[in-house]
N, C-alpha and C positions, 0 to 999 in steps of 0.2 A: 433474577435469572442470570446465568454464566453460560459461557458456550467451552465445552472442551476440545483444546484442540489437541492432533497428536503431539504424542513425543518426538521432542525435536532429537536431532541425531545426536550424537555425544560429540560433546564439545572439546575446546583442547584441553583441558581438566580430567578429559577423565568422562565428566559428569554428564546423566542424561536429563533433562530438566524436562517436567512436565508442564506446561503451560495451561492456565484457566483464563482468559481475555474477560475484561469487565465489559458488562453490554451495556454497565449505567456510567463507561467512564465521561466523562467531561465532555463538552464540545467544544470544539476549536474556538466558536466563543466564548465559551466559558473560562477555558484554560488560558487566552488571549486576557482577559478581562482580568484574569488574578496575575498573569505574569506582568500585568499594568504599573502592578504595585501589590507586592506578596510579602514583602514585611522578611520576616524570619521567625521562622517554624511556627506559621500559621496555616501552612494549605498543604497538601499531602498528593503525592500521585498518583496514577491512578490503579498500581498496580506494589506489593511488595515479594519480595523473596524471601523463602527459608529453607533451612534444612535442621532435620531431625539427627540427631546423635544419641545411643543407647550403649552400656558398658558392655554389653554384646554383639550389636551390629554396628558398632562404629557411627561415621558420616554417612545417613542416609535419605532417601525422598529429597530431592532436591525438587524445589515446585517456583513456580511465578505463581502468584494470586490476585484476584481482586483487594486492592486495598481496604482492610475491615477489620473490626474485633476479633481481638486471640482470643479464643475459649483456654481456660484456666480451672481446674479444681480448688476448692477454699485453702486447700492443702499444701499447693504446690510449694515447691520451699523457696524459689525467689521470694515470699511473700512473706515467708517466716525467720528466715536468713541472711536474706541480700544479696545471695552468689549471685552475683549479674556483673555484666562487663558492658562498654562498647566503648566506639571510634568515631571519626569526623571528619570526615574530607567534602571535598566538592569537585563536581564535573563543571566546564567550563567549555563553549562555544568558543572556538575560533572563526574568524573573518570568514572562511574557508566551508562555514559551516560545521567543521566536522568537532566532536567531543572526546574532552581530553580530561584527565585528572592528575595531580600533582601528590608525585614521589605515594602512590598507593601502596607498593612494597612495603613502604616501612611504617605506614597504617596497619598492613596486616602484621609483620613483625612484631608492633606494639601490641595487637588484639591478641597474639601469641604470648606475652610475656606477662598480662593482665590476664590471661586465663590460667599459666600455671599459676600467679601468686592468689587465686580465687577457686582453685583447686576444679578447675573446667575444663574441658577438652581443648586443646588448641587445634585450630580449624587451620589444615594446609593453606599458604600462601595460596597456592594457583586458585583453589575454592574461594577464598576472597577478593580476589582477580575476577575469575567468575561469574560470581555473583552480582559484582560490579556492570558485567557486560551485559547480562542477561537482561539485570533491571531497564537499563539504558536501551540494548534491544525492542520494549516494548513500550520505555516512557521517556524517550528521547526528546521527546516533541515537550518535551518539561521544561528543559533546558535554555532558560530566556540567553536573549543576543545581546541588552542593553547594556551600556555600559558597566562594570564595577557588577554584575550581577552573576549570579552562578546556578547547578543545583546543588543543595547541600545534601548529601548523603549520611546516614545515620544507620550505620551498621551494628546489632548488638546481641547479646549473648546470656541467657539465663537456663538458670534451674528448673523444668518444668515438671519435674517426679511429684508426684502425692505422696507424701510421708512425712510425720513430725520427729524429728532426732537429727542431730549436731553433727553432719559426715557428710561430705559431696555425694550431690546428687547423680543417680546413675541414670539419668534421663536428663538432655538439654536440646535446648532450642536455638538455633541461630537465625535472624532475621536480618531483613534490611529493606528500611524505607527512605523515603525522598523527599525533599522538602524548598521549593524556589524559592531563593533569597537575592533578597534588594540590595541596593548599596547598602553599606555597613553606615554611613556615614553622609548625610543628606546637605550638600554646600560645602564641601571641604572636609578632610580630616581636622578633629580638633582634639587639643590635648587634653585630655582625662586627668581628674582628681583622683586622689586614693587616699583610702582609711586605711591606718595601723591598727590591727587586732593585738590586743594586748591581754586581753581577756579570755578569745578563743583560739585551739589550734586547728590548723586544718588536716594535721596528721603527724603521728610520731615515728619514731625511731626504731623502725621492723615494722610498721603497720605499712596501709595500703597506700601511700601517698603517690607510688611512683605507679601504680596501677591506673586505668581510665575505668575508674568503678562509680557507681552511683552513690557511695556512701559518703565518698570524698567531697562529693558535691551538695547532697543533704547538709552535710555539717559547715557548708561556709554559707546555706541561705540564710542563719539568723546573725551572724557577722555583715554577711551583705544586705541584711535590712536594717545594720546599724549604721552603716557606712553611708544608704541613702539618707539616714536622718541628720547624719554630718554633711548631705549637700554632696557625697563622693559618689562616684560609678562602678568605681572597684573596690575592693579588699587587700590589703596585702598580710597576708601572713609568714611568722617567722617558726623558724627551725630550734630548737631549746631556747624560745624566749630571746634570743637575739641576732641569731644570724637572718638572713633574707632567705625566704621560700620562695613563693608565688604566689601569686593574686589567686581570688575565688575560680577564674577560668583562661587563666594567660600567664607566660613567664613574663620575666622582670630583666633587663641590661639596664645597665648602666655604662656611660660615654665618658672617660675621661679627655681632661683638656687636652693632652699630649696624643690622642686617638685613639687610647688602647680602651677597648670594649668589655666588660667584665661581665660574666653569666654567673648567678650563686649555685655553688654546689652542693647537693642536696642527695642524701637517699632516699626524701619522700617528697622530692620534685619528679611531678611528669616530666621523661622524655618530649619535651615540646618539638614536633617535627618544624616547623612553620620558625621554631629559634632557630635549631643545629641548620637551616636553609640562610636563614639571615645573617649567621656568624659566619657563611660557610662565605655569603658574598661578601661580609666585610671583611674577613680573609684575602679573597680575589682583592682586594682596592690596596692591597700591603698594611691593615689595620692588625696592629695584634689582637688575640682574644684569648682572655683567661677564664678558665673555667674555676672557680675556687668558695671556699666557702667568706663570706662578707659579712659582716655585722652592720645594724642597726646606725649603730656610731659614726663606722667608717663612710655614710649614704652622708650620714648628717654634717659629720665635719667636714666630709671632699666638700659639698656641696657650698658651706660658709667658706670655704678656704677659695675656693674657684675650681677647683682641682677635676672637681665632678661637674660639666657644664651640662649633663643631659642625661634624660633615663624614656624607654619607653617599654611598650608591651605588646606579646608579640604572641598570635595565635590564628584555629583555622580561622573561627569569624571573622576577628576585624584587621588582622594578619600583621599590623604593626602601629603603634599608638602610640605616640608622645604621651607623655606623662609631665603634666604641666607643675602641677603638686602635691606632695604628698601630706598629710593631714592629720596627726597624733593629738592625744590627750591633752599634751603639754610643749609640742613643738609642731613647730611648719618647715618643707622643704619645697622650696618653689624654683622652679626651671623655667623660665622664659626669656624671649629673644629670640631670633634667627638660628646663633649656635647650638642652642635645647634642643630645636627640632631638624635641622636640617638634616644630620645623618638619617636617622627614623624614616623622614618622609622620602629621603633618596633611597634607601635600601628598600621600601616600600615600594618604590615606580619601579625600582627593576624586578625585585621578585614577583609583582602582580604581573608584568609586562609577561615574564616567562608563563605566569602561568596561563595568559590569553594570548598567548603564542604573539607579542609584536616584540621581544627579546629573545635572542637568541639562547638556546636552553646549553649552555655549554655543558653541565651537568648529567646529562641524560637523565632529568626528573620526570617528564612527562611524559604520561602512557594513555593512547590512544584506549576508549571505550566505547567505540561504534564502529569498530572494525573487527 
């Protein structure tokens, strides 16, 4: 049973959100007892957001719900097509109490540029903003205080029309659920292995790669269940066979000896928010950073020459990772020592710092979500 309460007043969006409170949510013990130790994306909150979008009433019904199964027809075309999108951010406690999220803007921007190349509606900024507050308005109390911990947010976007034939759907759904996650990293960060794909790509040349779509991610789990039989954690895949992409779910830097920072250039690299944050501070320190496309070779030779003294990886979950060695058919590239990881794990203490508010945000990345 659910209790309906009124419609709350229209928010600064625009938007009037209808609210349904779950009367089976959680109890303070219970919620207490998973925010103990909640893993990642194993426990859910207790409430989700959506809103409906039709090619003739636009963005519409914007609702809170009890967290539960989406009812689906066998038909619906995410299920026959794949048009679907989503994003990834986290809310974050400060000392203060109060919850904040980092650079959501340009999470929705991203949700906007993955919905044109997947032929969807793109959902206004301030409606992603929004949605964001509403959630948090009712499941705040989600939002663990412990160290290194956050809520992870999971915003996402599909085709829910009934129809079989190859054309964007004139019916979509937009949702967003919540999910408490633990430290990324139990005793320390440590540096990660990586497997060279030689065999698979994780996207080509006009396809989806620079989209946050689901398909992108299908296609690296049987790469990334080779990579764990090679003993690795990640994947790396390349761009025609030899340049540097991206790992199955993280961009890639490389640190040379001389400080300059190098990110590969790609048309079917994700926009990594969580990179263009960490280049932006090793900018601030007077590091150069080159945006460019990089070969396979050029990892391997800096790396024997000395040239290349370090590489890590860099995303929302585990926000910046040494990368100790990488791992190929026929060769090994190994990073170790103090100089491998030190930048990583410094640019790591301040961006996480910003985002649990004990760094000062000189930026203006973070936007308050319970106000």
């Amino acid at each position: 049973m659910t209790i309906n309460l009124p419609l709350q007043a229209p928010s600064a969006a625009g938007l009037t959100w209808a609210v349904t409170r779950n009367d089976e949510a959680k109890t303070d013990a219970e919620r207490d007892a998973i925010l103990a130790d909640p893993g990642f994306g194993n426990h859910f909150t207790d409430h989700m957001v959506d809103l409906c979008w039709s090619e003739k009433g636009g963005w519409h019904r914007p609702r809170v719900s009890p967290y539960g199964p989406i009812q689906l027809e066998p038909s619906a075309a995410v299920l026959h097509y794949a048009q679907e999108i989503f994003e990834g951010l986290k809310a974050y406690r400060h000392a203060d109490g109060s919850i904040w999220s980092f650079r959501p803007y340009e999470n929705a921007a991203r949700l906007q540029r993955s919905a044109a190349r997947l032929a969807l509606p793109e959902l206004p900024s301030e409606y992603f903003i929004d949605s964001l507050k509403q959630l948090i308005a009712v499941d705040g109390s989600w939002v663990p205080n412990a160290p290194e911990t956050s809520l992870y947010l999971r915003p996402f976007m599909f085709a829910k029309e009934a129809f079989l034939g190859v054309r964007p759907a004139k019916k979509v759904a937009y949702y967003l659920i919540a999910s408490p996650a633990g430290a990324y990293f139990h005793g320390g960060v440590q540096p990660v292995s990586i497997w060279l794909s030689t065999r698979y790509a994780r996207a080509g040349k006009g396809g989806t790669g620079a989209a946050k779509t689901g398909g992108n991610y299908a296609s690296s789990l049987l790469p990334q269940a080779e990579a764990a039989q090679h003993g690795c954690q990640q994947v790396l895949f390349l761009d025609e066979g030899k340049y540097l992409e991206e790992l199955g779910g993280m961009n890639v830097v490389l640190v040379y000896r001389d400080g300059t920072v190098v990110t590969p250039e790609s048309d079917s690299i994700l926009e990594g928010i969580t990179r263009d944050s960490v280049l932006q501070l090793a900018k601030d320190r007077g590091h150069v950073v080159e945006s460019r496309k990089v070969t396979i070779d050029e990892w391997r030779e800096g790396a024997a020459s000395g040239d290349i003294v370090g590489a890590f990886a860099c995303g929302t979950a585990a926000v910046v990772t040494p990368i100790g060695r990488l791992l190929a058919e026929d060769f090994e590239i190994v990073h170790s020592g103090p100089q491998a990881t030190e930048l990583a794990l410094s640019l790591r203490e301040e961006l996480t710092g910003i985002q649990y508010g004990r760094v000062e945000d000189r930026h203006g990345w973070m936007t308050r979500l319970d106000a």
